[in-house]
C-alpha positions in Angstrom: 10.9 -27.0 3.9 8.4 -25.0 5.8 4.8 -24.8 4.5 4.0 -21.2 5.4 6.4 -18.3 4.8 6.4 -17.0 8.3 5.4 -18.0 11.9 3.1 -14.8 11.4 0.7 -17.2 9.2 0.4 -20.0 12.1 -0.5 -17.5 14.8 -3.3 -18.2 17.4 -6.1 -16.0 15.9 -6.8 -14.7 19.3 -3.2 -13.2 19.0 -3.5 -12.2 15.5 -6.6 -9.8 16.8 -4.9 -8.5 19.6 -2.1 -7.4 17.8 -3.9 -5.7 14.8 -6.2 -4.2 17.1 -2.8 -3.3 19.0 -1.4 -1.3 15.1 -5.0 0.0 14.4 -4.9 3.1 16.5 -1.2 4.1 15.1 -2.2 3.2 11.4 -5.3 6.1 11.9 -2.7 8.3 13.3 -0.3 8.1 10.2 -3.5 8.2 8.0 -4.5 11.4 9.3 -1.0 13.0 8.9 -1.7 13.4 5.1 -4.3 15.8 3.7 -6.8 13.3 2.6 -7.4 11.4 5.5 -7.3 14.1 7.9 -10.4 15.6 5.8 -12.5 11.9 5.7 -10.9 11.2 9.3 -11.3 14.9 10.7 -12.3 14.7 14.7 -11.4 11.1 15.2 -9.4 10.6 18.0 -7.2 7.8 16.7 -6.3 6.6 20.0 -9.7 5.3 20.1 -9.9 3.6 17.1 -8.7 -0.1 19.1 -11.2 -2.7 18.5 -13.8 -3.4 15.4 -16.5 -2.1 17.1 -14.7 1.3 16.9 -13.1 0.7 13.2 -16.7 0.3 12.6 -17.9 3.9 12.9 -15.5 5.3 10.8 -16.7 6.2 7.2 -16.1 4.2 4.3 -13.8 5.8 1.4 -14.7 4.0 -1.6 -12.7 2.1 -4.5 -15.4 4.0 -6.7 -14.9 7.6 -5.6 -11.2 7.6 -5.9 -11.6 8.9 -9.5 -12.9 12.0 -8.2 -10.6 12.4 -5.1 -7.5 11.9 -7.6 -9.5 14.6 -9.6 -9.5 17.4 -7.0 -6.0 16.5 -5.0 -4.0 14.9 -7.7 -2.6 12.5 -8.1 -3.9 10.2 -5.5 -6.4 12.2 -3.7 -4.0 13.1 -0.6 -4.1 9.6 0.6 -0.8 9.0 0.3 1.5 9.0 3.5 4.7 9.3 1.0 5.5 12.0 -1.6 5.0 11.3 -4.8 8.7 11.8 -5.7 9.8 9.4 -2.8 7.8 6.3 -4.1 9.3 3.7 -6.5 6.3 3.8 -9.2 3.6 5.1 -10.3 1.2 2.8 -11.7 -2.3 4.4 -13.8 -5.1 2.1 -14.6 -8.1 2.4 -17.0 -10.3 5.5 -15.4 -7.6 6.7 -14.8 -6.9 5.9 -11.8 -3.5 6.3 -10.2 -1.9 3.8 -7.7 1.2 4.5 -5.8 4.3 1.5 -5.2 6.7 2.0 -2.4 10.4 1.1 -2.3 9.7 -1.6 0.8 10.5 -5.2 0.1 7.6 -7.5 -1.3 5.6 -3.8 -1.1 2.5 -6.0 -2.3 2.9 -8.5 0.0 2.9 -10.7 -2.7 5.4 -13.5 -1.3 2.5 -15.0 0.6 0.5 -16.5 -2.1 3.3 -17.1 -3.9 4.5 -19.5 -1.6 1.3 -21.0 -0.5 1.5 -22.1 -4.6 4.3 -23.7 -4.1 6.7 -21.1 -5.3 10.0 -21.9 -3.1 13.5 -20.1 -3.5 15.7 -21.3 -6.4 12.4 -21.6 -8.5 11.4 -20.1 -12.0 8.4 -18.3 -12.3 7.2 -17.1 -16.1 5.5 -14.0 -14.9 2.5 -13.5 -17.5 1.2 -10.4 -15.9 1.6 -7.0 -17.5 3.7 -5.1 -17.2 2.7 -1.9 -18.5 1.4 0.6 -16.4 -0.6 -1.0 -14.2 1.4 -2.9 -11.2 0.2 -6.8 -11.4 3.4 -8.3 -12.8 5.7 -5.4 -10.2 3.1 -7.7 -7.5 4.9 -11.1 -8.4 8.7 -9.9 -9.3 8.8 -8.4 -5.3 7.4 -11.7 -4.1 10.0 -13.5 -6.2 12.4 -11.2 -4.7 11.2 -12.1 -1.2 11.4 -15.6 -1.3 15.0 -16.0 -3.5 13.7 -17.3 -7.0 14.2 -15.8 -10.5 11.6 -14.8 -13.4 11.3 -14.4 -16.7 9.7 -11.5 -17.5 7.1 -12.0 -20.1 4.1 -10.6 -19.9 1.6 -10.6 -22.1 0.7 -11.3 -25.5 3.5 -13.4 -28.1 2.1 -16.9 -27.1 4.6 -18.7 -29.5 7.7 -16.9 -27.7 5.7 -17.5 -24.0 5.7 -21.5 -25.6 9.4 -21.4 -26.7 10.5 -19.9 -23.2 8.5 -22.3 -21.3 9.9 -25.1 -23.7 13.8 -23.6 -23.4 14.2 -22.2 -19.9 11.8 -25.1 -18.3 10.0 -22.8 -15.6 8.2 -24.1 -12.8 5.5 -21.7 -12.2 3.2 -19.8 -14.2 1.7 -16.9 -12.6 -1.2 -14.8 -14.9 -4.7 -14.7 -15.7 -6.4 -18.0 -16.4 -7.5 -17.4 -19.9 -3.9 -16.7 -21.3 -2.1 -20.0 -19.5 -5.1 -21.9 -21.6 -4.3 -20.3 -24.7 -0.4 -21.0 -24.1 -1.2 -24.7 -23.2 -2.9 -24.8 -26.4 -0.5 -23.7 -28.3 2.2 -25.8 -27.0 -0.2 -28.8 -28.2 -0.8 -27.6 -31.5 3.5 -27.0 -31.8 4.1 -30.1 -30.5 6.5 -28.2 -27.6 7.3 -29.6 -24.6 5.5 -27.4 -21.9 5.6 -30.4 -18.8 8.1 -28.3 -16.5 5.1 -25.6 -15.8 3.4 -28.1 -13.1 2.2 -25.3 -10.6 0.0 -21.7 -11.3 -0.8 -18.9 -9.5 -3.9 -16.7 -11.0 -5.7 -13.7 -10.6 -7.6 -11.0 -12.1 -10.1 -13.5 -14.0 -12.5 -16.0 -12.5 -11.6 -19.7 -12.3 -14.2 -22.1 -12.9 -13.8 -25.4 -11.8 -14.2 -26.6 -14.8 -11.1 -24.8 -16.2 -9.1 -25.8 -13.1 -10.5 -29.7 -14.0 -9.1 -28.3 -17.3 -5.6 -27.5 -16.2 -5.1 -30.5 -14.4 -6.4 -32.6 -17.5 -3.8 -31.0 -19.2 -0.5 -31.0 -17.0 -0.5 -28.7 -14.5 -2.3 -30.1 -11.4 -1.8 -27.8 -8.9 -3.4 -24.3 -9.8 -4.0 -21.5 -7.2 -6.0 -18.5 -7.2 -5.3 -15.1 -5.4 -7.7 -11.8 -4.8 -5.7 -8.8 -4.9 -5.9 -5.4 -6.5 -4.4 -2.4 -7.6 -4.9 -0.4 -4.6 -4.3 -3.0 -2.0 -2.2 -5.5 -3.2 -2.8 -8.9 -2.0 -5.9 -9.6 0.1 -6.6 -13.3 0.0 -5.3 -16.5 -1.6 -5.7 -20.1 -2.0 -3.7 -22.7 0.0 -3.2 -26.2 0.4 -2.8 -28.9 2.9 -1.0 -31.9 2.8 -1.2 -31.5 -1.1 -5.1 -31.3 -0.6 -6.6 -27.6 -1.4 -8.4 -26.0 1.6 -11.4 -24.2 1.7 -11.8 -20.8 0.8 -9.6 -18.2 0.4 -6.7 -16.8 3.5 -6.8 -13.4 4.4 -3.4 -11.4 3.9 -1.8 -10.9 7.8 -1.8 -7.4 6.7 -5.4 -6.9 6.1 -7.9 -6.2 8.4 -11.4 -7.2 7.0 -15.1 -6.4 7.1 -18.3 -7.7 5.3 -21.0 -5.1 5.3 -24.3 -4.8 3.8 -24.0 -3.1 0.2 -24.1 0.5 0.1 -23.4 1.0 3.8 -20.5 0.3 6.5 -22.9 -1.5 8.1 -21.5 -5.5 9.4 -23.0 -8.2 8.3 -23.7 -11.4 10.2 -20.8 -14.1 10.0 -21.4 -16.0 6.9 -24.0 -13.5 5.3 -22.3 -12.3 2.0 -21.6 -8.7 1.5 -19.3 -6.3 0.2 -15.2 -6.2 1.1 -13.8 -3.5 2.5 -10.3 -3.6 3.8 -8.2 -2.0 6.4 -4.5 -1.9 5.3 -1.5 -1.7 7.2 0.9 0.3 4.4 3.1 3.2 5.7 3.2 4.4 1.9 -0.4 4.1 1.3 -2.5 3.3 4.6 -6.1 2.6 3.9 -9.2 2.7 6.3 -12.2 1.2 6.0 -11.8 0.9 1.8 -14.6 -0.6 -0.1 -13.8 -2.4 -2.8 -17.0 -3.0 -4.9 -16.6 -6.6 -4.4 -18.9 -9.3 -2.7 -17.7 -12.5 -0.4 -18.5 -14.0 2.8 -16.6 -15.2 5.8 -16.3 -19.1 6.2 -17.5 -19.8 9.4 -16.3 -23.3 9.4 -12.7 -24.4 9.1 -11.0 -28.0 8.3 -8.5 -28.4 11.4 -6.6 -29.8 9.0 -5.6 -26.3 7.5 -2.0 -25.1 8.3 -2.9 -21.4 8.1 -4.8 -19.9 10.8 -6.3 -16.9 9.5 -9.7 -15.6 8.5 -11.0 -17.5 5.3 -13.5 -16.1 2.6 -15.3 -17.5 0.1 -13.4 -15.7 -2.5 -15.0 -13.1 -5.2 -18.4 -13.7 -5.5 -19.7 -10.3 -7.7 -20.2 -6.7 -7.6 -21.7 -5.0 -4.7 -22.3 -2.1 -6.6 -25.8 -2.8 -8.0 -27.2 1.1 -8.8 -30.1 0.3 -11.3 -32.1 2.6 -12.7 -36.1 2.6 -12.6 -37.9 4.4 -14.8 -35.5 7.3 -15.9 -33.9 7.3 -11.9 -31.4 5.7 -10.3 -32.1 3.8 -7.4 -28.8 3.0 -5.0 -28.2 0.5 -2.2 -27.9 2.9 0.5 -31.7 4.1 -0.4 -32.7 0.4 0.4 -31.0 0.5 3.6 -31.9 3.8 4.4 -35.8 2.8 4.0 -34.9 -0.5 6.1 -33.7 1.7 9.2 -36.7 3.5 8.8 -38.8 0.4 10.4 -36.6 -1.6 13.1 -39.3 -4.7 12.3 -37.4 -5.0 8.9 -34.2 -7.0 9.3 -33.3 -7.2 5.9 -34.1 -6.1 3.0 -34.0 -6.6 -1.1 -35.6 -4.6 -3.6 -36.2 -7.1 -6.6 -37.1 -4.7 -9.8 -39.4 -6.9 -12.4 -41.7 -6.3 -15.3 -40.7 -5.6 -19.1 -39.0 -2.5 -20.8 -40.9 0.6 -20.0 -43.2 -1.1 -17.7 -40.6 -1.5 -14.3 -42.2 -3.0 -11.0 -40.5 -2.3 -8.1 -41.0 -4.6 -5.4 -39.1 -4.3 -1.5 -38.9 -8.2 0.2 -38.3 -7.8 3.9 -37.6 -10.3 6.3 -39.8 -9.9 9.3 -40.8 -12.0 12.3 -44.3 -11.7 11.3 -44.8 -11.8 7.6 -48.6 -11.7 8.1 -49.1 -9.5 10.5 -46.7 -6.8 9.0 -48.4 -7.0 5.8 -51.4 -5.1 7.9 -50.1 -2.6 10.3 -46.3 -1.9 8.3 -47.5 -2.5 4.7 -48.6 1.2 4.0 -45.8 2.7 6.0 -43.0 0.8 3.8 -44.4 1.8 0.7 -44.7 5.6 1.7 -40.5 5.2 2.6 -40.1 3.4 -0.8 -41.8 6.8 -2.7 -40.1 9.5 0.1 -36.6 8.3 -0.6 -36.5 6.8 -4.2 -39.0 9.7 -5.6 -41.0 6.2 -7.5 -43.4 3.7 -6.5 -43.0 0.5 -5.1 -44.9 -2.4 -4.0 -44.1 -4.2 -0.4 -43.9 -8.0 0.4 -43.2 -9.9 3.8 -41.4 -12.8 4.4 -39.8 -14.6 7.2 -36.5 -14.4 9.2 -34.1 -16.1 7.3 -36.5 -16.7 3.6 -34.1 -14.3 1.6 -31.4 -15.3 -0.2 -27.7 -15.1 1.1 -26.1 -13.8 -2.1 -25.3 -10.2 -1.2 -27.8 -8.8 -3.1 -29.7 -6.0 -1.9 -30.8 -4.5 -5.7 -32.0 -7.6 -8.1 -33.0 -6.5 -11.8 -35.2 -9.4 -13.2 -36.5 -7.2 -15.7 -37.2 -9.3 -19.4 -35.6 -6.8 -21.8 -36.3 -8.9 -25.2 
């Protein structure tokens, strides 16, 4: 049996670009037929919008201001390419915030990482998602759909009856948070059930320590698989294996495009540099440009040949971008770091570190120069006069050198001691 669900996962990557790039300019077009994105998108002509550098220069709609945009055009702030009566669900998460489904097959594109965990048709997945109101466990049952294998829908909570199913209907796949297949596991022990049909996982929406994954396969089920999706996009990236051995990284969907940019802007990152997600999605239903998610990850820039998949890797979720602290009674945003940054081309990057005790905040900006010592003379003053122009407090300025800062998508660090 094949190990990818499609040829469209094996592609040359110099394909793969070329035909995204090819789609772009007709998803910008259906995004500006509906009411939202011709307001965010006004003037663009979409014909142009044919290569990253172009995607680039569009504006950023953010994961964090859809509350708001919901708020004045309900219920999905006129992003929506379909009417609300035409979709299949409606999903509404804590906020609220309101996600639409459509009626296309595997709408989530959730067959992908299903597969890649070994799901194959004729299968049994326990789907451990919820499945009230908010759309993770709808995710897996169109994947199942897609690839020909059967569920049992159970959702969460009930751990005795999730052990009793597992024990009488002998499923081969769990798919649901971490934290809950533990629990389950644990309970099996303590009933003395026989659980050893689950030997495969898919999981999401929690972290996955290595030491739980050590856990899992200490425990029965060796082969566990993580996936980076959301309620807004549906899948973006997931875990695969090779030859039984687990690559690198994370594979982006084939219907994503993504960018890393520096936190608080739309500005690119270098390859490997971590920054925050944003995602360009190919959804006639819900088309999305340029949407940042509030997460942080990098590129890999170095691939195993060994991988089957050809696609862009990540390093997964590595954090929030969205680091807004606030300084002595003011907020103080990403967007003001890199606003002060672009004030002084010698600055390449920047990180504001904020130190001291309660009541008594330091703020300090670290730039990365080519001449730490030298700019601490004739740029110094000017830096400091930015920090107090744009963040209305002062701040202290130190130099450092190409390179010195760390690569952890940080551009706000609060190191204040608060005992």
């Amino acid at each position: 049996m094949a190990d990818t669900l499609d040829s469209l996962e094996t592609r040359d990557p110099v394909q793969r670009e070329r035909d995204l790039m090819q789609r772009l300019p007709r998803l910008v077009a259906r995004a500006q037929g509906t009411p939202g994105w011709a307001r965010i998108l006004q003037g663009v002509p979409a014909g142009d919008i044919a290569s990253r550098a172009a995607l680039a220069q569009l504006p950023v709609t953010r994961k964090s201001g859809l509350k708001d945009l919901q708020r004045q055009q309900p219920p999905f702030g006129g992003l929506n390419a379909t009417p609300t009566g035409q979709l299949a669900r409606v999903y509404m998460s804590p906020g609220p915030i309101f996600d639409p489904e459509g009626r296309g097959q595997d709408w989530w594109r959730f067959s992908r990482p299903m597969y890649a965990a070994g799901v194959r048709p004729g299968g049994l997945v326990q789907n451990c998602f919820s499945y009230h109101f908010t759309p993770a466990a709808f995710m897996v049952e169109g994947g199942a759909a897609r690839i020909g294998c059967a569920v049992i829908p159970a959702g969460a909570g009930q751990t005795e009856m999730q052990v009793q199913a597992m024990a009488e209907l002998r499923p081969d796949t769990y798919i649901g948070t971490p934290s809950f297949l533990k629990i389950i596991i644990e309970k099996a022990q303590e009933m003395g059930a026989d659980i050893s049909s689950v030997r495969q996982a898919m999981m999401g929406a929690e972290a996955l320590p290595e030491s739980l994954r050590a856990w899992f396969a200490q425990n029965g089920v060796p082969h566990v698989f993580q996936t980076y999706a959301s309620a807004d996009i549906g899948s973006i990236a997931y875990e695969t294996a090779s030859a039984g051995v687990l690559d690198p990284g994370m594979v982006l969907d084939e219907e994503v495009i993504l960018e890393i940019v520096r936190p608080g802007t739309g500005e690119p990152v270098a390859p490997g540099e971590v920054g925050e997600v944003l995602v360009t999605l190919f959804n006639h239903d819900y088309p999305l440009i340029r949407f940042a998610t509030g997460d942080l990850s990098a590129e890999l820039t170095h691939t195993p040949a060994a991988t089957v998949r050809t696609n862009t890797r990540i390093r997964g979720w590595l954090g929030r971008a969205d680091q807004a602290t606030k300084v002595r009674a003011m907020f103080v945003h990403p967007s003001q770091v890199h606003d002060i940054a672009r004030r002084h081309p010698q600055i390449h990057k920047a990180r504001l570190v904020v130190s001291g005790h309660m009541a008594q905040d330091v703020m300090t900006l670290h730039c990365e120069v080519d001449d730490p010592q030298g700019a601490s003379t004739s740029l110094g003053a000017a830096v400091v006069d930015s920090i107090r122009d744009l963040t209305k407090l002062r701040g202290e300025v130190c130099f450092a050198a190409r390179g010195s800062l760390p690569n952890d998508g940080k551009v706000i660090d609060d190191v204040r001691d608060y005992r």
